[in-house]
N, C-alpha and C positions, 0 to 999 in steps of 0.2 A: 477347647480353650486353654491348654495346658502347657499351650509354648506361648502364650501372652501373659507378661509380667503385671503385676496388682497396677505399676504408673502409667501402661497405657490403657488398662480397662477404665482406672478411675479418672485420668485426664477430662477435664469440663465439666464434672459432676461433683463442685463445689457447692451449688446451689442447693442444698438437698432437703433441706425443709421447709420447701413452701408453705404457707399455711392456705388450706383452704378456705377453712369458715375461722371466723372470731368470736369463741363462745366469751359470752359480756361479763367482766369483771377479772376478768384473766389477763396478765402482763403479754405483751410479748414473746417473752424467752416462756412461756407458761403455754402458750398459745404453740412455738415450737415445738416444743418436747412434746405436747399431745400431739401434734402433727405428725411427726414423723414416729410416732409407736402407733399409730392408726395402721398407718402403713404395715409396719407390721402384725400387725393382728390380721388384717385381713389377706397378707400369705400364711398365715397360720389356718383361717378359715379354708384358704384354698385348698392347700396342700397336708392339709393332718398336722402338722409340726413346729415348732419354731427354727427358725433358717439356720444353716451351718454353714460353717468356712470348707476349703476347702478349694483347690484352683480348679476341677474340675465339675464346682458350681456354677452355676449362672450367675452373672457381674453380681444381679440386683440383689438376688440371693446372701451374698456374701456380704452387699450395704448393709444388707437389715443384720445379718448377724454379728458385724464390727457394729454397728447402733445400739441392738439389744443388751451388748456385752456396756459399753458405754451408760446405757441408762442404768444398767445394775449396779455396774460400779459409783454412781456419782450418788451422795446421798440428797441432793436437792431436787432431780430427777425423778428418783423413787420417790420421795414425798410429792410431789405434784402427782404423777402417777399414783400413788396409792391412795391419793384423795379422791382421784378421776375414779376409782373401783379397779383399776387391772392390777390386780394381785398373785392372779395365776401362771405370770409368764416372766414377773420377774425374778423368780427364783433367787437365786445366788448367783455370783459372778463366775461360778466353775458349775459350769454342767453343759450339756451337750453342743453346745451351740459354740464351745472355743477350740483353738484349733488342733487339728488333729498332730501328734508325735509325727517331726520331721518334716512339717509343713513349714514355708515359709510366713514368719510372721505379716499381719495386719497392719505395722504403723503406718503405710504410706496410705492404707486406706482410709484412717483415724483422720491423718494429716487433711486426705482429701475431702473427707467428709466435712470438716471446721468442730470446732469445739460445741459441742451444744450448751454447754454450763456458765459458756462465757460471757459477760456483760454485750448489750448492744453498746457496738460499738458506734460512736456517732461523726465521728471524724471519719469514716470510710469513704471513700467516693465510689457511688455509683451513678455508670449512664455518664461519665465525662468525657466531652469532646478530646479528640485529640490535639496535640500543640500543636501540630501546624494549623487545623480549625480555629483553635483559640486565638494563634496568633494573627490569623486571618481575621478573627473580630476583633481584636485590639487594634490593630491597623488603621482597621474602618473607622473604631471609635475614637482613634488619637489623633484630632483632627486640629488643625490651628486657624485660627483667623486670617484670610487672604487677603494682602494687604494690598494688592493692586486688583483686588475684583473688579475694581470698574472697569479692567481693561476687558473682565470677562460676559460680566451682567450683559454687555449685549445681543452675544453670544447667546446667552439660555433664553433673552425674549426671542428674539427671532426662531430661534427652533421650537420654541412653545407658539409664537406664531404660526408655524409653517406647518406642525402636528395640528393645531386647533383647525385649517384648511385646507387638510390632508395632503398638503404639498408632500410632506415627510411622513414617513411609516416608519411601526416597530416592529421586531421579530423577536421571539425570544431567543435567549442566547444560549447559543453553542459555538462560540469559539473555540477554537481548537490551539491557536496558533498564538502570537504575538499580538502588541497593541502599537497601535500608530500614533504620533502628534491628531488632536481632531476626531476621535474615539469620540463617539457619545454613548452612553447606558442611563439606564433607569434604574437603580437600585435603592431598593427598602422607600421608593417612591420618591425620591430626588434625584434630579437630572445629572450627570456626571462628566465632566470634560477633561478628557489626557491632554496635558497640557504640553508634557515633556518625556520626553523617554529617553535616561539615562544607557550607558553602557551595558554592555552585556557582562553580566557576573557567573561566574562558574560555582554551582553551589553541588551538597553535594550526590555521590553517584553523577557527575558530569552533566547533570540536569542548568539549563542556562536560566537565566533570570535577570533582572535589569530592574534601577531603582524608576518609578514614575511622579511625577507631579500631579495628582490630581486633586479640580475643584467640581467642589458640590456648589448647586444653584443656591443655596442659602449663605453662601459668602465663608464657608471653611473649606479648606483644605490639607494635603494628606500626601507626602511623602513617603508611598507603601510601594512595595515591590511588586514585579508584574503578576506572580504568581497568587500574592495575595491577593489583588483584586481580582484573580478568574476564578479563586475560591469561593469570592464571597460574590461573587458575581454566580457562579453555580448552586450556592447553599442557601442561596434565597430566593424565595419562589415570587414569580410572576417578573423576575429580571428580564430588561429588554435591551437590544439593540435599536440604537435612533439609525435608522437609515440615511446615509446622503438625500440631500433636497432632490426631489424628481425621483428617484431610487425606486422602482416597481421592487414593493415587496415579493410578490412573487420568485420562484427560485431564477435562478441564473445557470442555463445549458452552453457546454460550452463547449468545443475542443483546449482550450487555453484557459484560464483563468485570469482576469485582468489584474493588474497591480490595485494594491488595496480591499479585493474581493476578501473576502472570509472560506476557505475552502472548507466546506461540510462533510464532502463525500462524494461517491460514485453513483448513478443509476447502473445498472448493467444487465445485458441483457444471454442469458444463454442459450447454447441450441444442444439437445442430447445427442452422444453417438449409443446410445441405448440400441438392444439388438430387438427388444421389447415389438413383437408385430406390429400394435400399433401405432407405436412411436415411429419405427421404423417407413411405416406407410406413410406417417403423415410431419416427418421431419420438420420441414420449411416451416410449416407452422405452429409446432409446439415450442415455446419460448418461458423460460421461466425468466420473471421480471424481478430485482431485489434490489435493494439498496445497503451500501453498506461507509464504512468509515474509512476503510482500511484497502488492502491491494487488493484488488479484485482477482489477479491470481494466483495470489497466494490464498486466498478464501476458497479454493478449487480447487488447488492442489490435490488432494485427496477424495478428489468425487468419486471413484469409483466404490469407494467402503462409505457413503456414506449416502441414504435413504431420500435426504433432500434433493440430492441429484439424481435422482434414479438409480443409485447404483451402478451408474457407469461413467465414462470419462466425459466430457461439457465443454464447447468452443466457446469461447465468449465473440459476439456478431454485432456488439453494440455498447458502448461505453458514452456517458454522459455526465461533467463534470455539473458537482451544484456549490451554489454558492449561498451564504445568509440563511439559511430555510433549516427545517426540521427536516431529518433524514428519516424518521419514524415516519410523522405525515404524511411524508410521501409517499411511502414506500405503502403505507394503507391508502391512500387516496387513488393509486393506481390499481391494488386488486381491487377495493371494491369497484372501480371505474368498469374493471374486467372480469368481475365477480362469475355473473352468467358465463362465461367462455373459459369456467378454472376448467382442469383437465382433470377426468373421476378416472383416476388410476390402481389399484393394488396394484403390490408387491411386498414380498419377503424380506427382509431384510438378511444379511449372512446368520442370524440367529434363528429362523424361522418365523419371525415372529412379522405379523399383517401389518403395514404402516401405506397411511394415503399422504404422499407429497400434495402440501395446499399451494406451491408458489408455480407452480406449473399451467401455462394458458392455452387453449387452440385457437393464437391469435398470431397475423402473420407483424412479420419487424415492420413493415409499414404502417399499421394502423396502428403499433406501440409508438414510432416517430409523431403519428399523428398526433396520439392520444399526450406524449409530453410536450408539444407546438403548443397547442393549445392549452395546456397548463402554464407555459410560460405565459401566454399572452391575454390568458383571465378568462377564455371562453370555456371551459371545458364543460364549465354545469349547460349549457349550451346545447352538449354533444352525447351521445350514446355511442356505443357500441352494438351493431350491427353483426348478429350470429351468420347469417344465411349469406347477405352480400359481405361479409366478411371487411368490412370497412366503419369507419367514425359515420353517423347520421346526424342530422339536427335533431334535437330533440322534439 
C-alpha cells in the first residue's frame, strides 16, 4: 500500500463513528466517542497493541491510530473515556501510536475522519434529493387553477368511463422517449393529460427538452417541462400509462413501430457459432432468448469474451420490436415459458473459473415465433412448451 496516498485510502470513510448501541443517559457526541475507541480496543484485543501510523499499515490500522491520537489530545474526550473506565490506552499524546521520523503527516486523515469534539451539527443535510429530483417535485407541486377545465373534465370522465369497462388499459411506465398532445398517465393517483407540447429546448450537455401544458383531473394544472414529468413520472411508484381506447395492453411485435407507439425495446433472439460438441451438434436449435433496451448489436459485440454467449461469436436470427410493456416481464415471462428446455451447459470462462450461461434454450426459432404470437394475442397461459415434439401444445 505504499504508493497509495493517505486521500485515496481515506476517500468515503467520513462516516466513521457509527454508533451501535445507545447506552441511556449519554449525549450523542458521548455515544460517538465511546463508539469509535470501542473500535479500538478491540484491535488492541486482537492484535496485542494499539494501532500505529505508518503507510505501510493497513488503511483501518492507521484510522484507529489518527483516532486514538485525537482522543488523547481533546480534554472532553478523555473525560467521557475516563469516566467509561479506559484509562490504559489513553496515555499521553506522544507515544507509540504517532508517526514515525520522515513519515508523511496524518491531517488529511484527521480531515477525513470529521472532528469528533465538534457540536452536532443540525443544519447538515442528510439523504437529500438531488436538484433535478427536487425540482421535479416542485413542478409537480406548483400547480395552478385551470381555467378552461371544462374544455377538459370531459376528457377524464370518459377515460375513467372506458377504464371502469375495461375499454382502456394501463401499463406501467417506461417511457423512454418524448410525450405527445393526448398522453394520459396516472400519477400519485390523479389522472394526467398533455395537453400541449411546447418547442424543443436545448438544455444542457445537448440533452433536449420542451416546456408541456399539463392538467390534473382535479382541475390544476402545471406548466413543467418534458423532462420533469418523466422524472416524476419514474420516482413514483405504481405510475401508469392510460392506453388508447381498444389498445390491447399486451406488448406490440413488430418489424416497424407505429407512429405514437412508446418503443420499449428489442426481443432478440441468438444462435452460437460455439465450436463447443454439443452446441455444435445441435445448432438450429440452441437459441438464447433476451430482451433488451438498447442495440442489439452492439450488446454482442464482444461475445466472444464473454460467458453469457458462450464464449464465442452469436448471429442474431430473430429481432422483435416491443412497444408499451415492461422489458423485464418479458424477458421472465419467456424463460420461464421455456424454463424446462434451458440448456445445462458448463464452461470456463478465460479465467478458469465454472460459470452455467441461464439464457440459453434447446428450443427451435419457431416455437420461439410461436411462443411470442401467442403472447401478443393473450393465449399463452393456454399453451406449453413441448420437449420431445419440440413445438407449442395446449395446455
Amino acid at each position: 500500500m505504499s504508493d497509495i496516498d493517505d486521500d485515496t485510502l481515506m476517500k468515503g470513510l467520513a462516516e466513521d463513528f457509527g454508533v451501535e448501541e445507545k447506552p441511556a443517559g449519554r449525549s450523542a457526541l458521548e455515544q460517538r466517542i465511546l463508539a469509535g475507541f470501542e473500535e479500538i480496543e478491540r484491535f488492541v484485543e486482537q492484535h496485542g497493541r494499539p494501532p500505529q501510523h505508518g503507510e505501510g499499515r493497513d488503511i483501518f490500522e492507521r484510522l484507529y491510530a489518527v483516532r486514538l491520537d485525537r482522543l488523547r489530545q481533546s480534554p472532553e474526550c478523555r473525560a467521557v473515556l475516563n469516566d467509561a473506565g479506559a484509562h490504559e490506552l489513553l496515555g499521553t499524546a506522544h507515544d507509540a501510536t504517532l508517526a514515525t521520523p520522515g513519515e508523511p503527516d496524518d491531517t488529511e486523515l484527521q480531515a477525513a475522519l470529521g472532528d469528533i469534539v465538534a457540536d452536532e451539527d443540525v443544519t447538515q443535510l442528510v439523504h437529500v434529493r438531488s436538484h433535478e429530483d427536487r425540482k421535479a417535485a416542485e413542478e409537480i407541486a406548483q400547480r395552478t387553477p385551470c381555467a378552461d377545465f371544462e374544455t377538459f373534465r370531459p376528457i377524464f370522465e370518459q377515460v375513467q368511463k372506458e377504464l371502469s369497462a375495461k375499454i382502456r388499459q394501463t401499463v406501467p411506465f417506461e417511457h423512454e422517449g418524448g410525450f405527445k398532445v393526448g398522453d394520459l398517465f396516472i400519477l400519485d393517483g390523479q389522472k394526467v393529460y398533455v395537453a400541449d407540447v411546447g418547442e424543443v429546448i436545448m438544455k444542457d450537455f445537448g440533452r433536449e427538452d420542451s416546456r408541456l401544458r399539463v392538467i390534473f383531473d382535479n382541475g390544476t394544472e402545471s406548466n413543467m417541462l418534458l423532462r420533469s414529468l418523466q422524472r416524476a413520472l419514474y420516482k413514483v411508484e405504481h405510475s401508469r400509462r392510460i392506453l388508447p381506447s381498444g389498445e390491447d395492453p399486451s406488448p406490440l411485435f413488430a418489424s416497424q413501430i407505429a407512429d405514437g407507439d412508446s418503443t420499449t425495446g428489442t426481443i432478440y433472439v441468438l444462435r452460437s457459432k460455439s465450436e463447443h460438441p454439443f452446441v455444435s451438434q445441435h445448432r438450429t436449435t440452441i437459441h438464447k432468448v433476451g430482451v433488451t433496451g438498447g442495440n442489439v448489436k452492439a450488446r454482442i459485440v464482444n461475445a466472444r469474451n464473454d460467458p453469457t454467449y458462450l464464449l464465442a461469436d452469436v448471429e442474431v436470427v430473430a429481432e422483435y420490436k416491443l412497444a408499451n410493456m415492461s422489458r423485464t416481464g418479458l424477458e421472465a415471462l419467456l424463460h420461464k415459458f421455456f424454463a424446462h428446455a434451458r440448456l445445462d451447459l458448463e464452461l470456463k470462462d478465460r479465467f478458469g473459473a465454472q460459470v452455467e450461461p441461464r439464457e440459453w434454450f434447446l428450443v427451435p426459432l419457431k416455437a420461439i415465433d410461436d411462443a411470442i404470437a401467442r403472447i401478443k394475442d393473450g393465449t399463452i397461459g393456454n399453451f406449453r412448451y413441448d420437449l420431445n415434439e419440440a413445438r407449442l401444445i395446449r395446455a
